[in-house]
C-alpha positions as CSV (number, residue, x, y, z in Angstrom):
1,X,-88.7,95.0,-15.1
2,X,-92.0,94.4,-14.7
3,X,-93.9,95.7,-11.3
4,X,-95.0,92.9,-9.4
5,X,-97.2,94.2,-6.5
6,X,-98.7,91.2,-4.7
7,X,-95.1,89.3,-3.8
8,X,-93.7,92.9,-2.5
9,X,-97.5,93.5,-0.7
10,X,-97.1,90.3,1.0
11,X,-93.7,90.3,1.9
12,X,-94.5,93.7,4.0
13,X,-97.6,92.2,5.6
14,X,-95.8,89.5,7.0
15,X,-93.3,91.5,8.3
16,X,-95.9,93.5,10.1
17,X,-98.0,90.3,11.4
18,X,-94.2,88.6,12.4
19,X,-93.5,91.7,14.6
20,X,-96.4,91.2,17.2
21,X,-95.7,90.0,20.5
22,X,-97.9,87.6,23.2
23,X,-97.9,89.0,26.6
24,X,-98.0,86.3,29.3
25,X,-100.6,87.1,32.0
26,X,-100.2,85.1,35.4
27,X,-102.3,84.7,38.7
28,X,-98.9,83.3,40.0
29,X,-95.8,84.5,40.7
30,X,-93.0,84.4,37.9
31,X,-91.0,81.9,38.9
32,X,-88.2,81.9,36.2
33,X,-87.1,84.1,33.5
34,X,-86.3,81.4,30.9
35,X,-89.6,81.1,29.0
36,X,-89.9,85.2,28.4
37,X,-87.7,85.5,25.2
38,X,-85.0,87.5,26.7
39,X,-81.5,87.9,25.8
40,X,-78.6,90.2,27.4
41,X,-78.0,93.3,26.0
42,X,-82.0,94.1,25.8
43,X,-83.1,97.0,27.2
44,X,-86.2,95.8,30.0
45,X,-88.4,97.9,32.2
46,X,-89.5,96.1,35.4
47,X,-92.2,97.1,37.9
48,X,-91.8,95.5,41.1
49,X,-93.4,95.3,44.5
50,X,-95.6,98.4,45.4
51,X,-95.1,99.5,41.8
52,X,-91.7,100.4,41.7
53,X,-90.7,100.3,38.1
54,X,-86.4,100.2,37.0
55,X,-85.2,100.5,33.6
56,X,-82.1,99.3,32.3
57,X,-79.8,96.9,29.7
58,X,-79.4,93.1,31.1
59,X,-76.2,92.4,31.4
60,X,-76.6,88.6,33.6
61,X,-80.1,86.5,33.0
62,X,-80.1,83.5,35.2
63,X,-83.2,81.3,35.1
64,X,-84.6,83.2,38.5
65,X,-82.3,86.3,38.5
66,X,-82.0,89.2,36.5
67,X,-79.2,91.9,36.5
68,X,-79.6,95.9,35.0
69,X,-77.4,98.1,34.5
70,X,-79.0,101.0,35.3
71,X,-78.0,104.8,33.0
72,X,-75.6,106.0,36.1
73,X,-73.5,102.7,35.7
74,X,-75.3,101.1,39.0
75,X,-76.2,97.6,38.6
76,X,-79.5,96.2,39.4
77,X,-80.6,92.8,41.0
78,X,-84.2,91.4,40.1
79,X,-85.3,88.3,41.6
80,X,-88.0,86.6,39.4
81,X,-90.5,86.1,42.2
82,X,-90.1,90.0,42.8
83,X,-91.6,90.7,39.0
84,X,-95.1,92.5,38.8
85,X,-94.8,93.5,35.3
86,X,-91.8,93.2,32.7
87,X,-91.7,95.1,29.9
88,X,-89.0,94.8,26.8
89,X,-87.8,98.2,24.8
90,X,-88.8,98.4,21.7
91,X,-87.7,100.2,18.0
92,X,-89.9,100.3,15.4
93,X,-87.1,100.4,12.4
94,X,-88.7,97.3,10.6
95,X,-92.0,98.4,10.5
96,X,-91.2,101.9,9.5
97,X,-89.2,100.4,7.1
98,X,-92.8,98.1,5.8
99,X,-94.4,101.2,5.6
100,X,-92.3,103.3,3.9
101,X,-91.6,100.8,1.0
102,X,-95.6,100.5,0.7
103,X,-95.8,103.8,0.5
104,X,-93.1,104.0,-2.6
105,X,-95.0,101.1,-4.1
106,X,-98.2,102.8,-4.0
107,X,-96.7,105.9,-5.2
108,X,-95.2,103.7,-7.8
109,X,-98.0,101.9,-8.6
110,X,-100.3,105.5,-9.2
111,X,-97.3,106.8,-11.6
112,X,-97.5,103.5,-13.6
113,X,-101.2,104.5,-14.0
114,X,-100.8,108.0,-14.6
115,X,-98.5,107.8,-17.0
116,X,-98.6,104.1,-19.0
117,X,-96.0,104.9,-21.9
118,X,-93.3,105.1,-19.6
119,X,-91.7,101.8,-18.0
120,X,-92.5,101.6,-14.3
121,X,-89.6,100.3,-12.1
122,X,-90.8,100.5,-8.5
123,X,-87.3,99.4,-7.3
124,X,-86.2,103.2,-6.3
125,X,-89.4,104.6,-4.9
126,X,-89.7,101.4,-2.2
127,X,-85.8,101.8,-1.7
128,X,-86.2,105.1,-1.0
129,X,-89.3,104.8,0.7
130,X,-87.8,101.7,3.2
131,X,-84.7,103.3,3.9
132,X,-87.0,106.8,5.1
133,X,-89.6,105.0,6.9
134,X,-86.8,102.6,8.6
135,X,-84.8,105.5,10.1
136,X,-88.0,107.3,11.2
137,X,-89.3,104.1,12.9
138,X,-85.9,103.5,14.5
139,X,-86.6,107.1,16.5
140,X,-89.8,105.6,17.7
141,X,-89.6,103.0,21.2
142,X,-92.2,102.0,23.2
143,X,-91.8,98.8,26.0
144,X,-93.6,95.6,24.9
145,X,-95.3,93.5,28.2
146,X,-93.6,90.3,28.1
147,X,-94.9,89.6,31.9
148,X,-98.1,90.9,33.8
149,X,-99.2,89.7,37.5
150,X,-102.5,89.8,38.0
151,X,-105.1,89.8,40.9
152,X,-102.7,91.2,43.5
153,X,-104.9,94.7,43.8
154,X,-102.6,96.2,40.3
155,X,-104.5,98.4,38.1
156,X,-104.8,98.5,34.5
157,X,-102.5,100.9,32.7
């Protein structure tokens, strides 16, 4: 089989570009929770009034209430115009995955010209390479800002 590196190249930068997120900044009050792309089940982080930030797993999303369940079983109750800042978990098993089968196509693609009597088949290396970078990026979390309240005396973080 032929190597064929632009189709694979592309493929992994639009799986990057695809994983960004918009945060919406706001002057106002949030006033529902409908337009912030959440789902139950996701894991949020929420800073409410004097800063006091909660992390936990929706389990209700109503269009001006939130519930968490908190890690000791407790739930929590958010109301929408309560929201300073809300924040979504997130794993990075995608893009680890991205990089890691870039990384086997570029060590496939050095082999191939190291060594150009032997057939170069870069489907192991990015196999390999995905299937590393994808359980190493799953370890990795970090909260994307889905919400931010300005102009109410909050600092930048």
């Amino acid at each position: 089989m032929p190597c064929q590196p632009l189709p694979i190249a592309c493929l992994l930068a639009l799986t990057v570009v695809g994983s960004l997120r918009a945060t919406e900044l706001s002057a106002q009050p949030l006033e529902q929770f409908t337009g912030l792309r959440l789902s139950v089940g996701q894991a949020v982080r929420v800073t409410g009034p004097q800063g006091h930030r909660t992390a936990g797993t929706i389990v209700r999303l109503e269009e001006r209430l939130l519930i968490l369940r908190l890690d000791d079983r407790n739930e929590y109750t958010v109301q929408a115009g309560d929201v300073e800042e809300l924040a979504v978990q997130r794993r990075y098993g995608w893009q680890g995955a991205a990089i890691g089968a870039a990384v086997g196509l570029g060590l496939t693609l050095i082999d191939c010209r190291r060594n150009p009597d032997t057939p170069c088949d870069p489907d192991l290396p990015i196999l390999l390479g995905a299937s590393v970078g994808g359980l190493l990026g799953h370890g990795f979390k970090r909260y994307d800002v889905r919400f931010t309240l300005v102009g109410r005396g909050m600092t930048g973080r």
